[in-house]
Every structure is written in structure tokens, then in C-alpha cells.
N, C-alpha and C positions, 0 to 999 in steps of 0.2 A: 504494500500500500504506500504511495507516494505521500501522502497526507503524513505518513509518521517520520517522513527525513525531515530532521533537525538541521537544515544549513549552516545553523551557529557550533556544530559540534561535526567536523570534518571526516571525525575516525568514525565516527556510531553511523553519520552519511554512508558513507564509504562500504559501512559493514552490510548497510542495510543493502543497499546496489547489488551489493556480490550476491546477499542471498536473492535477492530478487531474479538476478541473472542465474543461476545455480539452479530454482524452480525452473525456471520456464529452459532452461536448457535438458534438464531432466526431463519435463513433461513432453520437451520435441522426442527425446529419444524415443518416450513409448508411443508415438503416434506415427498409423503407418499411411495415413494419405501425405505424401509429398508436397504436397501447396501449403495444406493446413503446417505443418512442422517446419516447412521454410519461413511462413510468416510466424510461428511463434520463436523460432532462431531468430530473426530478424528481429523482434520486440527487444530478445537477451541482447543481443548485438547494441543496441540505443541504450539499452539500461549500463551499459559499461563504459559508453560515452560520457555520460552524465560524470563518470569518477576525476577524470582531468579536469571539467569544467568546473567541480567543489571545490579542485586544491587551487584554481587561478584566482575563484574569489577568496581565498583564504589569505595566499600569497599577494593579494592584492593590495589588502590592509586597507587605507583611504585612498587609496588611487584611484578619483575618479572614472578616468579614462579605461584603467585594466578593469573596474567593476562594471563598466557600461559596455565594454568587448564580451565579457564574460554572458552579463544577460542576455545580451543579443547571443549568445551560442546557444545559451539555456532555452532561449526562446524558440531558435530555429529547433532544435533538440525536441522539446515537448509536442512540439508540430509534428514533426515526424513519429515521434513517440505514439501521439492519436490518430495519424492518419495507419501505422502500424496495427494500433489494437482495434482500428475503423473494418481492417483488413482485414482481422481472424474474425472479427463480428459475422461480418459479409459469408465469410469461406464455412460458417460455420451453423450458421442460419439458413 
């Protein structure tokens, strides 16, 4: 659940991502339609994105500039992120 990363706590972000990705890389393996398990590899794929994007605003500190680089990733990121889980909706309904 996205709702429970803490962006002010980088490591517990971090932890949570891997298992995020770790589920949904598991649940590709046991699925044998080929579309459906590409598109949930592909969700894991974006959730692993997201780990660089935590440490840049971390390492940011008040840096204007590196925090406004960063949202703007975060932002393309979550797009993709939805048009992804928009994906196994479709494939699965």
C-alpha cells in the first residue's frame, strides 16, 4: 500500500518498495497467462524506480531545485505507476 510510505523516513520507504516489488514479482511467477505476469513484472519494475527517486529527495536537503527535479520524477513515476495497475485492471476484467 502506497498510502503507508513515510517519505520523511528513507530506510522504512525503501523497505517498504522492496517488499512491494518482492509480492508482485512472486505473484508474476505463479501466473501462467503471459500478458497478465508481464504487466504485473512491469508494476514491480516502477515500484523499484521509486527507491533512487526517495534517496534524491533525501540527499536533497533544501535544495530547491534537486526537490523540484525529484517531484517531477515522482510525478512522471506515479503516472506510469497507474496507467500500469490501469493495465492488469483491463487484462484482468
Amino acid at each position: 500500500d502506497l498510502g503507508t510510505i513515510d517519505p520523511t523516513d528513507p530506510a522504512a520507504a525503501t523497505a517498504n518498495l522492496d517488499a512491494m516489488a518482492k509480492v508482485l514479482k512472486d505473484t508474476q511467477a505463479k501466473i501462467d497467462n503471459k500478458e497478465v505476469s508481464d504487466a504485473i513484472g512491469g508494476l514491480a519494475d516502477e515500484f523499484k524506480k521509486l527507491e533512487p527517486i526517495l534517496a534524491e529527495v533525501q540527499d536533497a536537503g533544501t535544495d530547491v531545485e534537486k526537490l523540484q527535479a525529484a517531484s517531477t520524477e515522482m510525478s512522471t513515476l506515479s503516472k506510469s505507476i497507474q496507467e500500469k495497475g490501469d493495465k492488469i485492471d483491463q487484462l484482468c476484467n
